[in-house]
LOLUMLO-602608 format. One line per field, with one value per residue (C-alpha): residue in three letters; x, y, z negated. Coordinates in Angstrom, 3 decimals, decimal comma, always signed. Layout:
N
res [ALA:...]
u [X:...]
v [Y:...]
w [Z:...]
***
This chain:
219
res [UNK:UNK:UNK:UNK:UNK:UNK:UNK:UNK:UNK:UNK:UNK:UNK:UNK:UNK:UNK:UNK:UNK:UNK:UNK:UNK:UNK:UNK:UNK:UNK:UNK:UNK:UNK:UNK:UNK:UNK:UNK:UNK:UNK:UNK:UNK:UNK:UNK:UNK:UNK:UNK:UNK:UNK:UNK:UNK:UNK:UNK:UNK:UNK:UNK:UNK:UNK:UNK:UNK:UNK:UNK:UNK:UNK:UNK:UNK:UNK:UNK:UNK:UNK:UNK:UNK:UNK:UNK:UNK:UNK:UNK:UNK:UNK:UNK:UNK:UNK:UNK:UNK:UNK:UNK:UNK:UNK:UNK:UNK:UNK:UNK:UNK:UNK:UNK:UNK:UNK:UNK:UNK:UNK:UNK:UNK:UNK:UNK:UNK:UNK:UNK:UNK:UNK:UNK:UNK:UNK:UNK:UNK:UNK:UNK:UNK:UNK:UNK:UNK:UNK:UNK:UNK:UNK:UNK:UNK:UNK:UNK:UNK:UNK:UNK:UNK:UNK:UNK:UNK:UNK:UNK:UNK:UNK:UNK:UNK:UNK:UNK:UNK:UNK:UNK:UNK:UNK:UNK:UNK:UNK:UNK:UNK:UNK:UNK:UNK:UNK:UNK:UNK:UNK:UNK:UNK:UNK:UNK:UNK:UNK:UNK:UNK:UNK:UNK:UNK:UNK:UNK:UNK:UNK:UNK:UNK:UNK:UNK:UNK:UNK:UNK:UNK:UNK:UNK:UNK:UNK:UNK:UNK:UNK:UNK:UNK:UNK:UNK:UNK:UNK:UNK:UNK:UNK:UNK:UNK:UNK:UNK:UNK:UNK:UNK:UNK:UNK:UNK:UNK:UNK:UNK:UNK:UNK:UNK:UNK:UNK:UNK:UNK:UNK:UNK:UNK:UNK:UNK:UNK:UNK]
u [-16,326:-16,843:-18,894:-20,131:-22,565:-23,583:-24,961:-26,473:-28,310:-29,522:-30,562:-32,585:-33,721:-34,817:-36,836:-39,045:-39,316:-40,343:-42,703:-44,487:-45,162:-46,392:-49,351:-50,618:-50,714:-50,965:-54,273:-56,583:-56,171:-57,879:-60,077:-62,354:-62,440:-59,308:-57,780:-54,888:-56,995:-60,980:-59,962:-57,210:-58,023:-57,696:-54,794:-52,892:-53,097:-51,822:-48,879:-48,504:-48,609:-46,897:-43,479:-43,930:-43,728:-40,740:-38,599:-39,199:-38,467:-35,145:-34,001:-34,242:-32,299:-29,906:-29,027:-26,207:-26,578:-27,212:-25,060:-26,349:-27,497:-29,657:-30,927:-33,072:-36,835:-37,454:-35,574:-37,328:-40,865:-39,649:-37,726:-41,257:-43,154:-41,390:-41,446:-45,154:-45,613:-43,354:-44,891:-48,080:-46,777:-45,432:-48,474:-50,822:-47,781:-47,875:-51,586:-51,778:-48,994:-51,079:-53,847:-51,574:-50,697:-54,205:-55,835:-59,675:-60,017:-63,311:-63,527:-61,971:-60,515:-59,607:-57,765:-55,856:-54,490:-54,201:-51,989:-49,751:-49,412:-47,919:-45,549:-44,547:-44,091:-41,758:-39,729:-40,191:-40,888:-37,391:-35,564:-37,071:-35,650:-32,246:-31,616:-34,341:-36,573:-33,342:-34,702:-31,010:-29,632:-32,168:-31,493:-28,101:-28,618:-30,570:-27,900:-24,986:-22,644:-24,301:-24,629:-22,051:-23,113:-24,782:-27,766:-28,319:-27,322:-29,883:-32,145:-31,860:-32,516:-35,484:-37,082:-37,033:-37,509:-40,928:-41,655:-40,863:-42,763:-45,768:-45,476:-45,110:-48,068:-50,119:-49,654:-51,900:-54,838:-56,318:-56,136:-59,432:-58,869:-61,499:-58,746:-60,250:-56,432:-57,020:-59,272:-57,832:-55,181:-53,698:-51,978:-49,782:-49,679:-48,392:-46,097:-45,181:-44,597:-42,930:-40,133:-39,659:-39,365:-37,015:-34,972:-35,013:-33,158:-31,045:-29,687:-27,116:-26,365:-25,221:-23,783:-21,339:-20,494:-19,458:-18,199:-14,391:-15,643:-17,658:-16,238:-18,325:-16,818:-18,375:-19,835]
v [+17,388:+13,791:+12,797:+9,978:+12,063:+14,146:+11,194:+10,360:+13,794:+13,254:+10,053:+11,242:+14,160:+12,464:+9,447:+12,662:+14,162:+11,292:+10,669:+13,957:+12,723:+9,596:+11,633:+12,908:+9,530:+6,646:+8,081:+7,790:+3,868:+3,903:+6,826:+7,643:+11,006:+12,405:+14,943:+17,491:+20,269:+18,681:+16,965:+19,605:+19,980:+15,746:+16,130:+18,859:+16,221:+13,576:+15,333:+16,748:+13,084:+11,461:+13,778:+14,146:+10,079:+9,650:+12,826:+11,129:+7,754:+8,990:+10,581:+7,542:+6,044:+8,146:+9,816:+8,833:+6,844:+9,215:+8,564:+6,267:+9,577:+10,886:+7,751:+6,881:+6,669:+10,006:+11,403:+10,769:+10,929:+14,510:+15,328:+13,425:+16,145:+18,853:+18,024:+17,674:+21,440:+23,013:+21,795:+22,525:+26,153:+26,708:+25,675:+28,056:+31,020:+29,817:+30,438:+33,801:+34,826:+33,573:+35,613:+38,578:+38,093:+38,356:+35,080:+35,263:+35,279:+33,959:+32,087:+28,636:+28,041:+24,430:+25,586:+27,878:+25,991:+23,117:+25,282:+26,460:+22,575:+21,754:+24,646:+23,561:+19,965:+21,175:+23,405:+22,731:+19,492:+19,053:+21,652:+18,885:+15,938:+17,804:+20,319:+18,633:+21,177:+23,651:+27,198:+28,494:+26,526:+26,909:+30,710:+29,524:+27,775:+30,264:+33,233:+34,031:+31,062:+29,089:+25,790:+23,063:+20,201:+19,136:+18,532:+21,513:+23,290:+21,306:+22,406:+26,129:+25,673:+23,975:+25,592:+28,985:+27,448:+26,300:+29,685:+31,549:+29,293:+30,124:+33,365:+33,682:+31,101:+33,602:+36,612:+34,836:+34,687:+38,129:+37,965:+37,644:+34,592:+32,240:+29,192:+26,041:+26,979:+30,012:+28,826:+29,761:+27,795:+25,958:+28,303:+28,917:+24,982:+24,199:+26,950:+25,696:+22,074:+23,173:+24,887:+22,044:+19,940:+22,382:+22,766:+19,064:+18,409:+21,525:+21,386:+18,379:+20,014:+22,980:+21,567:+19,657:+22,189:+24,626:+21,730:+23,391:+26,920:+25,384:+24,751:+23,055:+23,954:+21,886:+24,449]
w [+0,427:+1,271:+4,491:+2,466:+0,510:+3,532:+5,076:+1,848:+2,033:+5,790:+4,993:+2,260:+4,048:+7,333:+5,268:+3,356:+7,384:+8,104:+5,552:+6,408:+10,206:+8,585:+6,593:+10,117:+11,401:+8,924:+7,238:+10,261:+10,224:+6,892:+7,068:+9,776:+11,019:+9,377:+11,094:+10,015:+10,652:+10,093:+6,829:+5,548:+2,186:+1,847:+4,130:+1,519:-0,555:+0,965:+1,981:-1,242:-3,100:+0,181:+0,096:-3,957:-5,022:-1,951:-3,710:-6,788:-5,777:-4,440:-6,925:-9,318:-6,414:-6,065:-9,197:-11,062:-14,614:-17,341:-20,555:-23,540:-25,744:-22,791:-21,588:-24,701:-24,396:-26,247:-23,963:-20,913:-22,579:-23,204:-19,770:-18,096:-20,086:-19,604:-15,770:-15,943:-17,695:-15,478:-12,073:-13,246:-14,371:-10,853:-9,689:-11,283:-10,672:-6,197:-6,581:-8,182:-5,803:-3,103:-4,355:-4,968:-1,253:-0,331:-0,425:-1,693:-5,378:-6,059:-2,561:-1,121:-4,680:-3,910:-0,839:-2,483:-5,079:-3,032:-1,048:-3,900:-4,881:-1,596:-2,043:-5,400:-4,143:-1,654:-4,063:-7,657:-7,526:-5,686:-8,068:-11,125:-9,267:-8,533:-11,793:-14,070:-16,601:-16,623:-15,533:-15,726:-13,506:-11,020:-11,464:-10,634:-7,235:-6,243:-6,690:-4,462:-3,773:-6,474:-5,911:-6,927:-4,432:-1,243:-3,022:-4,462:-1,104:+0,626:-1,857:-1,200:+2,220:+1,949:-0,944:+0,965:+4,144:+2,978:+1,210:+4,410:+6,808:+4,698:+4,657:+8,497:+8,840:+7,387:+10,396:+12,641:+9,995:+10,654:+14,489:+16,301:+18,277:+16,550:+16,469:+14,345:+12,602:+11,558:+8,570:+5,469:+4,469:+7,290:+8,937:+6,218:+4,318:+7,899:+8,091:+4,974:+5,766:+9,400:+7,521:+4,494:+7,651:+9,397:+6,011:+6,065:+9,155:+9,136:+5,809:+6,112:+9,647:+8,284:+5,334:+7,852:+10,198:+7,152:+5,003:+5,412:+4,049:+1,034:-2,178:-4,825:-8,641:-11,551:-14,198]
***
């Protein structure tokens, strides 16, 4: 495994850390009274566009030339597309999850789905940049000992470090301590965005200090 592209990956991983501090602190210059918690719902999507453009952004950066048949414009009108359908499938599937899970059904709407589109920003979104529209081999990296690179390692983490932290941001929802964070959703988009951040930094870590027991096959 080359150390070369594990700096690449906490490069790239730091800058999209870092661009999710920036949404908490760039936005009040421009917008008075925005808050994290007062403005959430215009904060969700911030975040959400913030971290979404820089994934993309890096990914045209990083990726490596496609060849001559797959580079055509058809070809990425139709990958673009496809891209487009599946986020917006994984957003509609977060939010009846999220409902499943107990989230209102006919109430705070917006929130809701503004929630699942943060989650699918953090996973899907990153699974598009890394796999592109290719459902099997997402079912890939997400089996045992599936994935073939750092990137796709990194993307594991992440993906179910944002899941979990959502999850576990929900516990304190219920409890009667009348917290202004307690209001459906933020305990659980920041849960959410604690662990993408978390998965963020620890990925490349952990990808370094096992970098002797992993072994990457092509397939």
């Amino acid at each position: 495994m080359k150390e070369a592209e594990i700096r690449r990956l906490l490069a790239a991983n730091l800058l999209c850390a870092f661009a999710v501090a920036l949404t908490a602190v760039v936005p009040p210059f421009f917008w008075e009274g925005f808050t994290v918690l007062g403005t959430h719902l215009a904060w969700l999507c911030v975040c959400s566009g913030a971290v979404g453009s820089l994934n993309v952004i890096l990914h045209l950066a990083l990726k490596a030339s496609l060849s001559p048949r797959r580079s055509s414009c058809a070809h990425k009108i139709s990958r673009f597309l496809k891209c487009c359908v599946y986020f917006l499938m994984s957003c509609v599937l977060f939010h009846t999850v999220i409902v499943l899970y107990g989230a209102p059904l006919s109430e705070s709407v917006a929130e809701t789905f503004l929630l699942a589109v943060l989650l699918s920003t953090f996973t899907t979104l990153q699974c598009l940049c890394v796999l592109g529209p290719n459902v099997p081999a997402w079912m890939r990296v997400f089996s045992k000992n599936g994935a073939t690179s750092v990137w796709e390692s990194s993307l594991q983490i992440t993906a179910m470090g944002s899941v979990l932290g959502a999850w576990l941001g929900a516990f304190p929802i219920p409890l009667d301590w009348d917290r202004p964070w307690q209001v459906w959703p933020i305990s659980c988009s920041l849960g959410a965005t604690l662990g993408y951040t978390a998965g963020l930094i620890i990925a490349p870590l952990w990808i370094h200090w096992n970098r002797k027991q992993l072994t990457y096959k092509s397939r």
